[in-house]
C-alpha positions as CSV (number, residue, x, y, z in Angstrom):
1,X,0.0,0.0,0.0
2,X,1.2,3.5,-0.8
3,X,2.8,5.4,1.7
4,X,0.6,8.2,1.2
5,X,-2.2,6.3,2.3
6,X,-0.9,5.9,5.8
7,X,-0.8,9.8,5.2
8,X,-4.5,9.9,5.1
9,X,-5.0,8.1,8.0
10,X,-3.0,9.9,10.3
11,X,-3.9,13.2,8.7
12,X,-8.0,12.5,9.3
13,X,-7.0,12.1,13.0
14,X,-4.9,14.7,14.0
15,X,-7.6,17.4,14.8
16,X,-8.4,15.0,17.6
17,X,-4.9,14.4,18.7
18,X,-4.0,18.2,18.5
19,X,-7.2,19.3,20.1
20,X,-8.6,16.8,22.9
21,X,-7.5,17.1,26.6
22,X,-6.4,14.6,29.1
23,X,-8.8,12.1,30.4
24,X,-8.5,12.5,34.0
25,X,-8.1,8.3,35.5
26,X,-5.4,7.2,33.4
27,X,-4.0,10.0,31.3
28,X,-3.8,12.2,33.8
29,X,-2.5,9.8,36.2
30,X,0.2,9.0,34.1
31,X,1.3,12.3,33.6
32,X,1.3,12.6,37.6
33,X,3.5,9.5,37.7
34,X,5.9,10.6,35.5
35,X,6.3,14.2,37.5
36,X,6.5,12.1,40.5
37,X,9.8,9.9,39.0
38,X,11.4,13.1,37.4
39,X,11.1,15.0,41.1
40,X,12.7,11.8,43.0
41,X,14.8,10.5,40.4
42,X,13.6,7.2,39.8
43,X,13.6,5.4,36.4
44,X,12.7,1.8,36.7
45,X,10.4,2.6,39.8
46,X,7.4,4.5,39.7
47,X,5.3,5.6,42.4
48,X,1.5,7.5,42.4
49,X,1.0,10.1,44.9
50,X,4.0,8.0,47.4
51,X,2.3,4.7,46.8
52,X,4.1,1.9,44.9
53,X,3.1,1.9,41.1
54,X,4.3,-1.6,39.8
55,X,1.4,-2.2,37.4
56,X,3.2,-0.8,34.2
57,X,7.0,-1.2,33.1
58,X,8.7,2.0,32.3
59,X,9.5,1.9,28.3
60,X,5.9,4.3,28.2
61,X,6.7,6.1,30.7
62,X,10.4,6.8,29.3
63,X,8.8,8.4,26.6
64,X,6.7,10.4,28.1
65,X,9.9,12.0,29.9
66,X,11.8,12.0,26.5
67,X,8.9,14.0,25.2
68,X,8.9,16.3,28.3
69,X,12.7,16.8,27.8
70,X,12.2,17.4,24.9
71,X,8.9,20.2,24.8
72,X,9.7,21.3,28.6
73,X,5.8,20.3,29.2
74,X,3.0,17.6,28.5
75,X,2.1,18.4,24.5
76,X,-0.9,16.4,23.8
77,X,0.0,15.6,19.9
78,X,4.0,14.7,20.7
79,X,2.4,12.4,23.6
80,X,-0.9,11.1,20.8
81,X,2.6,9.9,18.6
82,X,3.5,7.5,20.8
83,X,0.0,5.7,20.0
84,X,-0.4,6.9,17.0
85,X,2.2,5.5,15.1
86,X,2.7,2.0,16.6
87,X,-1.4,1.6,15.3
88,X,0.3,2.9,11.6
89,X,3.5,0.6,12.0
90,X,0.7,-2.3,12.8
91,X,-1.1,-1.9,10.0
92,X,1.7,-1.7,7.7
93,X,3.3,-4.9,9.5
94,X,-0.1,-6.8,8.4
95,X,-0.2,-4.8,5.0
96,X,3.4,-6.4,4.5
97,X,2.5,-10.0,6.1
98,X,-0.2,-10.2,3.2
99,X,1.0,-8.5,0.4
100,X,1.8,-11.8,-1.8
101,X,-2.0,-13.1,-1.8
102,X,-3.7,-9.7,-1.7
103,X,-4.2,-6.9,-4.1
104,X,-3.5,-3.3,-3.2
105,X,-7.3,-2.2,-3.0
106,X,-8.0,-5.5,-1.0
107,X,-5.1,-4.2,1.7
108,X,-6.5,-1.0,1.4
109,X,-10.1,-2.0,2.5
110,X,-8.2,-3.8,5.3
111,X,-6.8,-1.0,6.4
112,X,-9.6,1.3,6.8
113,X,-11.5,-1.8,8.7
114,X,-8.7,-2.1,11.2
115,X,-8.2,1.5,11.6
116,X,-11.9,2.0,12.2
117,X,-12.8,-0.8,14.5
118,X,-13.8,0.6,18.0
119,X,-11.0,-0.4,20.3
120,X,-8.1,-0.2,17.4
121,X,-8.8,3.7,16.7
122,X,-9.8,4.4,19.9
123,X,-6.7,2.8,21.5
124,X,-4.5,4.7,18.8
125,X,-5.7,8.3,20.2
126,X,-5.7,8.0,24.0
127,X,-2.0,7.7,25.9
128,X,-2.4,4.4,26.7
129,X,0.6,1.4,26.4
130,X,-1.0,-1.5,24.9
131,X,-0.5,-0.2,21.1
132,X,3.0,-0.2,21.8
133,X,2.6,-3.7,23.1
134,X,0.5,-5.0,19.9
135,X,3.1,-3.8,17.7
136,X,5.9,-5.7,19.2
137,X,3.8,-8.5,19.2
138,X,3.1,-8.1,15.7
139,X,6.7,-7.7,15.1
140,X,7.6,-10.9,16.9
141,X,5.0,-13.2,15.1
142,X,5.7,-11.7,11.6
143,X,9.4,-12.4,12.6
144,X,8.6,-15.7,13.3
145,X,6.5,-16.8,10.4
146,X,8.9,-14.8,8.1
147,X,11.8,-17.9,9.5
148,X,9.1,-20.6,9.6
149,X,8.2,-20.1,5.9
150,X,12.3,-20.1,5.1
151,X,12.3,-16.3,4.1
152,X,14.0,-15.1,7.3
153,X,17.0,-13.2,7.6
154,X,20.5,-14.2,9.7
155,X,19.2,-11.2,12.2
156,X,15.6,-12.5,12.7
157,X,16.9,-14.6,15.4
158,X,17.9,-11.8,17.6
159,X,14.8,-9.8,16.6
160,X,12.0,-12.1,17.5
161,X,13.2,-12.7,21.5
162,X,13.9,-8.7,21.3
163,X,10.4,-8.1,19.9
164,X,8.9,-10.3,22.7
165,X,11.0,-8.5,25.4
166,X,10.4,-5.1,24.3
167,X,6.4,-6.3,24.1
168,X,6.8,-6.9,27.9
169,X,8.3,-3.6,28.5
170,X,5.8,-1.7,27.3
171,X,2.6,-3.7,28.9
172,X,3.9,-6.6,30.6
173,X,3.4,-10.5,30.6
174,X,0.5,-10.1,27.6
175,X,3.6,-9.5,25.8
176,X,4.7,-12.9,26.3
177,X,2.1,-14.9,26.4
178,X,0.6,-14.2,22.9
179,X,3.6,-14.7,20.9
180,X,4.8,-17.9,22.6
181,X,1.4,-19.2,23.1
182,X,0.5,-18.7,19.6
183,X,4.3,-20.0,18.3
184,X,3.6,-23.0,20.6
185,X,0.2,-23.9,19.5
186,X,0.6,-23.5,15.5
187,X,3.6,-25.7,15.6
188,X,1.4,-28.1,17.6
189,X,-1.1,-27.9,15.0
190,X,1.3,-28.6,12.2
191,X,2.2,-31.5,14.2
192,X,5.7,-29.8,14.2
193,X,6.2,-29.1,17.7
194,X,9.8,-30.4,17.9
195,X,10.6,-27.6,15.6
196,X,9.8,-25.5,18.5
197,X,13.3,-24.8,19.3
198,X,15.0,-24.1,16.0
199,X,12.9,-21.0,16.3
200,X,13.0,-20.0,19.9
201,X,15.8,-22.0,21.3
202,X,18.8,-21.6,23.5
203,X,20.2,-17.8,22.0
204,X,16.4,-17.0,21.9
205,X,15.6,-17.6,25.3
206,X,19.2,-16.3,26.6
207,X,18.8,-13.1,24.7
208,X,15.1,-12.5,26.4
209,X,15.9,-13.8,29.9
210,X,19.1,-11.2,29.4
211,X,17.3,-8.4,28.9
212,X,14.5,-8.9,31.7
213,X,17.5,-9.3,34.1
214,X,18.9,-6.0,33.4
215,X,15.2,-4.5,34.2
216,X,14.8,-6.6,37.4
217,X,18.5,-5.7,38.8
218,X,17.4,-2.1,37.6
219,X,14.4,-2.5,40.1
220,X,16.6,-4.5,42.7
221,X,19.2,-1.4,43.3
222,X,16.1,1.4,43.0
223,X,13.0,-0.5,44.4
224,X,14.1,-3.1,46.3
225,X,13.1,-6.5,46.8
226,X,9.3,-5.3,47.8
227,X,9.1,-3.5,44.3
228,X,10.2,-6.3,42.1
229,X,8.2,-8.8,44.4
230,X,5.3,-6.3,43.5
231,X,6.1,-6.5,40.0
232,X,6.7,-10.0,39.7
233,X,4.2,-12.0,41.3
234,X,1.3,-9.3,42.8
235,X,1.0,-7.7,39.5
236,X,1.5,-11.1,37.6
237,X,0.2,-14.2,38.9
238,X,-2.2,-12.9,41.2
239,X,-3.9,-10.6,38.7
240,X,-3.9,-14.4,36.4
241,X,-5.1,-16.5,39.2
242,X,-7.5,-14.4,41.2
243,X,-7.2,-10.8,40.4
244,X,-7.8,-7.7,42.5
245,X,-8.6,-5.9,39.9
246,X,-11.1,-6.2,36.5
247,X,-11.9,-9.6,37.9
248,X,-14.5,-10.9,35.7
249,X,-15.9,-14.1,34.3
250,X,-15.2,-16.5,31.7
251,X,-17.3,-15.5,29.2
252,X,-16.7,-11.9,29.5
253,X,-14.8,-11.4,26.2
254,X,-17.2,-13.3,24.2
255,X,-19.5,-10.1,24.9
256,X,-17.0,-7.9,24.8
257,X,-15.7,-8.7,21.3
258,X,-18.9,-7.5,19.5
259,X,-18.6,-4.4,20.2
260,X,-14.3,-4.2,20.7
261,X,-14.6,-4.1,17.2
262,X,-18.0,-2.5,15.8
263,X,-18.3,-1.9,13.2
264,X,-17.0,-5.3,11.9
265,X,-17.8,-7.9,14.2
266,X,-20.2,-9.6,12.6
267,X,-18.2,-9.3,9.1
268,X,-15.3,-11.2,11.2
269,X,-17.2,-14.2,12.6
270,X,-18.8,-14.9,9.6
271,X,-16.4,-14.9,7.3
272,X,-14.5,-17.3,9.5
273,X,-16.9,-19.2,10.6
274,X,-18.0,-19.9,6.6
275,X,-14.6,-20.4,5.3
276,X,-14.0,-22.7,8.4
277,X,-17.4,-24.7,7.4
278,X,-16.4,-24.3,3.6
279,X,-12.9,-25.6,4.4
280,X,-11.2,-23.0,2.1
281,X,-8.9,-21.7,5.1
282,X,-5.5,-23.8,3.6
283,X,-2.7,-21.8,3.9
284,X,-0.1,-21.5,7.2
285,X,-0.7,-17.9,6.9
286,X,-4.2,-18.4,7.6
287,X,-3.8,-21.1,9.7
288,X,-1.3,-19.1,12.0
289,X,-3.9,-16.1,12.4
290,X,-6.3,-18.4,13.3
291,X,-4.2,-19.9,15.6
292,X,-3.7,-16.2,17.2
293,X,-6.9,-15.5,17.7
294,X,-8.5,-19.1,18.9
295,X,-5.4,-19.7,21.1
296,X,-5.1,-16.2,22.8
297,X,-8.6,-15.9,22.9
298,X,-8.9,-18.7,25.1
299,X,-5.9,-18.2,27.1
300,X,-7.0,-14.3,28.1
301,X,-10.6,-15.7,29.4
302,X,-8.9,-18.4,31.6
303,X,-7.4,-15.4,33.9
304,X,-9.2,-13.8,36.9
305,X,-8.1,-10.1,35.2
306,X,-9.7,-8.8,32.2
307,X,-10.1,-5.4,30.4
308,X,-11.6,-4.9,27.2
309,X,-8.2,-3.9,26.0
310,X,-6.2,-6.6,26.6
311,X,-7.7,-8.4,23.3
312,X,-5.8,-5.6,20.9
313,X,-3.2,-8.0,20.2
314,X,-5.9,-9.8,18.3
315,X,-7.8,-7.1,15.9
316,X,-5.3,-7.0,13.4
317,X,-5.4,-11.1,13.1
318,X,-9.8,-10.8,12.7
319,X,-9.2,-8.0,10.3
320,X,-6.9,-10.0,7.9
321,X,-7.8,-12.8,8.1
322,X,-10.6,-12.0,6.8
323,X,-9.2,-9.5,4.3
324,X,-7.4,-13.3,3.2
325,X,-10.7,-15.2,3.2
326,X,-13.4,-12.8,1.4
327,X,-11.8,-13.5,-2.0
328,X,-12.6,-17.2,-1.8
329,X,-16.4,-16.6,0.1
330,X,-19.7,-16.1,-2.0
331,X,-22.2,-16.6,0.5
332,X,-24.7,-14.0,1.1
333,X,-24.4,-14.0,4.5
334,X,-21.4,-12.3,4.1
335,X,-22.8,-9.1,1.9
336,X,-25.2,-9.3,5.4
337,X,-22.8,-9.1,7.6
338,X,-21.8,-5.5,6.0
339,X,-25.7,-4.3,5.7
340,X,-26.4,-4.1,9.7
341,X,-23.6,-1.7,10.7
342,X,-24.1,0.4,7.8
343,X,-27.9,0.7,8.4
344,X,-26.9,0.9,12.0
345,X,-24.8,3.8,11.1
346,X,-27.0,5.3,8.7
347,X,-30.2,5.5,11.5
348,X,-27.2,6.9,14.5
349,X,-26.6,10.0,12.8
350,X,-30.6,10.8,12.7
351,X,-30.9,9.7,16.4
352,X,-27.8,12.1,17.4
353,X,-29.4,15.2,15.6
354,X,-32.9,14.3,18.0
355,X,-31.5,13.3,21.3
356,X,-28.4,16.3,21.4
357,X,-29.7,18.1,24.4
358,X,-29.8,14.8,26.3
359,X,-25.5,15.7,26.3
360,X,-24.4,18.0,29.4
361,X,-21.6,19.4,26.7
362,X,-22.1,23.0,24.8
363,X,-23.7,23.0,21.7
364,X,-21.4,23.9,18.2
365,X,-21.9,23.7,14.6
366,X,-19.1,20.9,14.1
367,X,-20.7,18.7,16.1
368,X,-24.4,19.1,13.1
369,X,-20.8,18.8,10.5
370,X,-19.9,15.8,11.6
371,X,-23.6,14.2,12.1
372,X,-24.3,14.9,8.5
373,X,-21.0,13.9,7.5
374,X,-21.9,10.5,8.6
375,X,-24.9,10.0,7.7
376,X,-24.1,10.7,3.9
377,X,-21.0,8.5,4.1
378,X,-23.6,5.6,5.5
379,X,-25.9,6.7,3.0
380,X,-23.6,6.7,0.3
381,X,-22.7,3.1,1.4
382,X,-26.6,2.0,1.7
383,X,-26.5,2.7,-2.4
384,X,-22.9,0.6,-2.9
385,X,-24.3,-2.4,-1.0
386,X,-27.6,-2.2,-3.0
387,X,-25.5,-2.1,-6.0
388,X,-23.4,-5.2,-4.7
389,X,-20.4,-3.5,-4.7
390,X,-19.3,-4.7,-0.7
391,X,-15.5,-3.5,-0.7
392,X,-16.4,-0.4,-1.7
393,X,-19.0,0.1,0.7
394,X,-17.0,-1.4,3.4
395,X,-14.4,1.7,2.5
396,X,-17.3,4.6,2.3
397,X,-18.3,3.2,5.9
398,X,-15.2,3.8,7.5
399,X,-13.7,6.7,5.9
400,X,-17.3,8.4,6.8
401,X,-16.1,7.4,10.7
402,X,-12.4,9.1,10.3
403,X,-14.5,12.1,8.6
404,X,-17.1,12.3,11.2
405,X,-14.2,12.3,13.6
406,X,-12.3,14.7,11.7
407,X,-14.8,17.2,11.3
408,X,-16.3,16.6,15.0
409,X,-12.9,17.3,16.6
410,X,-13.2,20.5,16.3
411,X,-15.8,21.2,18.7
412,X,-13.0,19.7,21.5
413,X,-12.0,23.2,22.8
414,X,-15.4,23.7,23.9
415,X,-16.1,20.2,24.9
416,X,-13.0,20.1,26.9
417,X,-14.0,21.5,30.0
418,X,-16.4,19.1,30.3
419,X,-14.2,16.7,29.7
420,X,-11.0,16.8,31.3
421,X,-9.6,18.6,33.6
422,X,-7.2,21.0,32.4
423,X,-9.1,24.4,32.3
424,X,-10.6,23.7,35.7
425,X,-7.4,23.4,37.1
426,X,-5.5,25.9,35.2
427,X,-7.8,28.6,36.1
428,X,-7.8,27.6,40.1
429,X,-3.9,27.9,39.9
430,X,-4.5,31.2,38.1
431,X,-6.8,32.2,41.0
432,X,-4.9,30.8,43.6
433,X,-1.7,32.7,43.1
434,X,-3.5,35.9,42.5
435,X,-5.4,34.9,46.2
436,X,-2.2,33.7,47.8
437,X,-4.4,30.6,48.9
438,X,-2.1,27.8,49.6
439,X,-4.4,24.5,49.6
440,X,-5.8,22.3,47.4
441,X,-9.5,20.2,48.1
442,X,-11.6,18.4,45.5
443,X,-15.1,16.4,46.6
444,X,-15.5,12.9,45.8
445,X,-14.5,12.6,42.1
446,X,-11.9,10.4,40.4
447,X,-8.6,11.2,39.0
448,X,-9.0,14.5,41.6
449,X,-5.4,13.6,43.2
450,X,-3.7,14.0,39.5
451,X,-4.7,17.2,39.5
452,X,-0.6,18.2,40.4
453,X,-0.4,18.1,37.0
454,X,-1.3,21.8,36.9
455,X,-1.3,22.6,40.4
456,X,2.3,21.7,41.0
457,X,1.1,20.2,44.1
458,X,-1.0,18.2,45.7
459,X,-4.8,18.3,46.0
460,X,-6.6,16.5,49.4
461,X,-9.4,14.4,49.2
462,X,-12.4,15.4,50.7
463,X,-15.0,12.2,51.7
464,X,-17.9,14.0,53.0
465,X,-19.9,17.2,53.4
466,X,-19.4,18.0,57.1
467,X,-15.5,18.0,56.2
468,X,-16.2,20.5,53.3
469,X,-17.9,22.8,55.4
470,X,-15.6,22.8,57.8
471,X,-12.6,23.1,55.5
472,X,-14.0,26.5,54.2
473,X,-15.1,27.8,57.2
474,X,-11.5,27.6,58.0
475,X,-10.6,29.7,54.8
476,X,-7.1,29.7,52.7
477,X,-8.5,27.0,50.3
478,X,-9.5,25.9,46.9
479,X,-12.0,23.3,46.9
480,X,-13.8,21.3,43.5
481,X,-16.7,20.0,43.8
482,X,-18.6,18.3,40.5
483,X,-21.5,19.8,39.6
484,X,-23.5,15.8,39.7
485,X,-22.3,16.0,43.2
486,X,-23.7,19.0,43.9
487,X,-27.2,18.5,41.9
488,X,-27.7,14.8,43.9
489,X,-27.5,16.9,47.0
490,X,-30.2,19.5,48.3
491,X,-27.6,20.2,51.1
492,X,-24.6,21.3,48.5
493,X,-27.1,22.6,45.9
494,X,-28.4,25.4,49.3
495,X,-24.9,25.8,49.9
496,X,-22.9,26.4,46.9
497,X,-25.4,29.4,46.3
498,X,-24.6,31.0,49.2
499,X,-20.8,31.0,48.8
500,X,-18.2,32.4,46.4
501,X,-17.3,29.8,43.7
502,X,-17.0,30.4,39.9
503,X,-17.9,27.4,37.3
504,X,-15.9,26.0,34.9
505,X,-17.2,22.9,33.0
506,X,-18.4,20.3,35.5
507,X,-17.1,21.8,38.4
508,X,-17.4,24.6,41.1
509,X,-14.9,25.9,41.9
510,X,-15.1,27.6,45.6
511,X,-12.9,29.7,47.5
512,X,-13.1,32.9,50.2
513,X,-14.0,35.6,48.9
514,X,-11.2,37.9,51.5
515,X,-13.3,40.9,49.9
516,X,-16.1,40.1,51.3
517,X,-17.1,40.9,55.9
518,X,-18.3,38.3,57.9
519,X,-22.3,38.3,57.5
520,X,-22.2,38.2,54.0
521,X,-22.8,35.2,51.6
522,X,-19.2,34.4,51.9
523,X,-19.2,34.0,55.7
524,X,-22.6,31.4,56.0
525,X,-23.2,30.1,58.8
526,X,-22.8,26.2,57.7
527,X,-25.1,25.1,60.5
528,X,-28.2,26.8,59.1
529,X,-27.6,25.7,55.8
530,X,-27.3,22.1,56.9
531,X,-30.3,21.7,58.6
């Protein structure tokens, strides 16, 4: 596929990238953790707000220090790069893994179908890891089959334990489990298993072993034992066996999957499970992405711990493998498959335009651009499916997605606020230093403590209303409250209007008025108010 076509896809996103703010639980937070290892000077350790933070390695967080080092701040669209481009690099990876038995318009609707499937595009524009992660791993299993099919190179057998290694330094054992699990069961399928260690033998397993021993003695000499024990076997096996965290059941990515990749979930399952029942999947190739997604897919719901996320690794596989099988697949069912998301997305559009106000976020005329936008896309696909021309529809679909996103980003600056939590913040520093106040409260809402970020300090928790009142009564403070907090609450709700605050977004912001004598609205007496 031509380079410029990557071009287009990166170019229909970066509105969003340039534009969006930080999502406060996990962007945010990383953001704080990185601030926190720059202050202390730790690098293989990473703490959040004092508290050990073993649950990610550091090759993501390096970057986001590079990228500070290198900006002197936190630049949304430098950070969007690092997630960005891993999700391009995978798609050319699988572009490049197929090119022999597809044509250049087939790769291209492949493309678009990846790009556009839910979790895919959405995990390429938030700072998150696991792209980073599903890149290696593509890497490593492209490495793999490029030596199993006899067209690998001297170097590939340094590169594939490498890939793996670097695919557990960005996310962590995920990164080793789907490449070896996949390696080990398509050999097993082959009934080539002894074969196993002619591609990941002795140097293979020395090289990968090598490297995670330079991170652990890394987190020996600036952790300790407690932070690699953390690391190792907390954040590891116990997440596998009975997980703390996202502990759900068996079955939970069988639901999960339908909508992980909407638009094209149904396409996927039945194209696979025709050509399975048709017996037209032949080829290693196929057999090998098959193999990916049966044997991860299994493997992933036998642990406690599971996010949505963690399946990544296997888009690419449903996408091209069925990019592989379409060619040899007549059934209807198939040209079906394609009609429900389009009508789907040819009816969302309408219901948008009718059920707007239901959205607590300002109105703006790029948000009516990008609802027609889509719904002449979807139309425009409605006409190519009725005229039997599937690929073609399947490409109007989801470049009418990167459009609608395109076109919608730019109603972000006014969204933002409502959002995230950078204006919020910004403007309570502003007012703060122009106060001289010198503390920092928010009420009950998450990601609140990353808010040091901005405020270059830290922000208290505050768990219930008696300790708000009292902390204002005693004055030199900042405090956010969220406006759902306040509106749930006839308490709040009498209070906030009888106190100085300004609102920005979602939140109040309330502070002393020093301006103002005792008596007035900014000296209530909390007692009244309560009862």
């Amino acid at each position: 596929m031509k380079i410029e076509r990557y071009f287009i896809l990166l170019i229909l996103v970066i509105p969003v990238l340039i534009l969006r703010d930080f999502t406060p639980n996990n962007e945010l937070k990383y953001l704080s953790i990185v601030d926190e290892a720059l202050r202390d000077g730790h690098f293989f350790t990473f703490y959040h707000q004092g508290e050990l933070y073993a649950d990610k390695p550091p090759l993501y967080f390096w970057l986001f220090m590079l990228s500070k080092w290198i900006w002197g701040e936190y630049n949304m669209f430098s950070l969007s790069l690092f997630s960005i481009i891993p999700a391009l690099i995978s798609i050319y990876i699988m572009n490049k893994w197929v090119e022999e038995d597809t044509t250049p318009s087939l790769r291209w609707s492949g493309s678009l179908m990846l790009f556009t499937s839910a979790f895919f595009i959405g995990s390429g524009l938030v700072l998150r890891m696991d792209m980073l992660m599903c890149m290696f791993i593509l890497l490593a299993l492209y490495t793999f089959y490029k030596r199993y099919s006899g067209k690998g190179r001297p170097r590939d057998r340094f590169l594939l334990p490498f890939y793996i290694f670097m695919a557990i330094f960005s996310k962590g054992p995920i990164g080793f489990i789907v490449p070896l699990i996949t390696m080990f069961v398509f050999l097993l399928v082959k009934r080539d298993i002894r074969s196993l260690g002619r591609y990941f033998g002795w140097l293979e397993w020395g090289i990968l072993l090598g490297c995670c021993a330079i991170w652990f003695l890394g987190i020996y000499l600036e952790g300790g034992a407690t932070y690699l024990n953390n690391l190792l076997f907390h954040q590891t096996i116990n997440r596998a066996v009975d997980s703390f965290d996202h502990k759900k059941a068996f079955w939970y990515y069988g639901v999960t999957f339908w909508y992980s990749v909407a638009p094209w979930s149904i396409l996927y399952i039945a194209t696979i499970l025709i050509a399975i029942k048709k017996r037209v999947l032949t080829t290693d190739k196929e057999k090998l992405f098959l193999t990916a997604i049966v044997s991860t897919f299994v493997i992933l719901s036998l642990f406690s711990g599971k996010l949505d996320i963690y399946m990544l690794p296997l888009f690419p596989f449903f996408t091209y493998l069925t990019i592989l099988l379409l060619p040899k697949i007549k059934e209807k069912w198939v040209a079906f498959s394609v009609y429900i998301p389009v009508a789907v997305l040819t009816i969302a559009p309408i219901a948008t335009f009718f059920i707007r106000d239901k959205f607590n976020v300002p109105d703006s005329p790029f948000i009516y651009v990008a609802i027609i936008t889509l719904f002449i896309f979807s139309l425009t696909a409605c006409y190519m499916l009725y005229r039997k021309r599937v690929f073609q529809a399947i490409n109007c679909v989801a470049l009418g997605i990167l459009s609608t996103l395109f076109t919608g980003a730019f109603a972000l600056p006014r969204i933002n606020p409502y959002i995230g939590l950078t204006t919020m913040a910004t403007e309570a520093h502003h007012i703060c230093e122009e106060e001289h106040i010198d503390h920092y409260y928010y009420y009950k809402f998450r990601g609140g403590e990353n808010m040091d970020v901005y405020l270059h300090e830290e922000a208290m928790k505050i768990t219930s209303e008696d300790s708000l009142f009292n902390i204002y009564r005693k004055g030199n403070c900042m405090i956010f409250v969220k406006e759902k907090n306040v509106t749930r609450s006839p308490v709040l709700s009498n209070w906030i209007q009888q106190v100085h605050h300004e609102k920005v977004g979602n939140f109040y912001l309330i502070h002393p008025d020093d301006s103002l004598v005792p008596g007035s609205f900014g000296q209530v007496n909390i007692s009244t108010v309560s009862n």
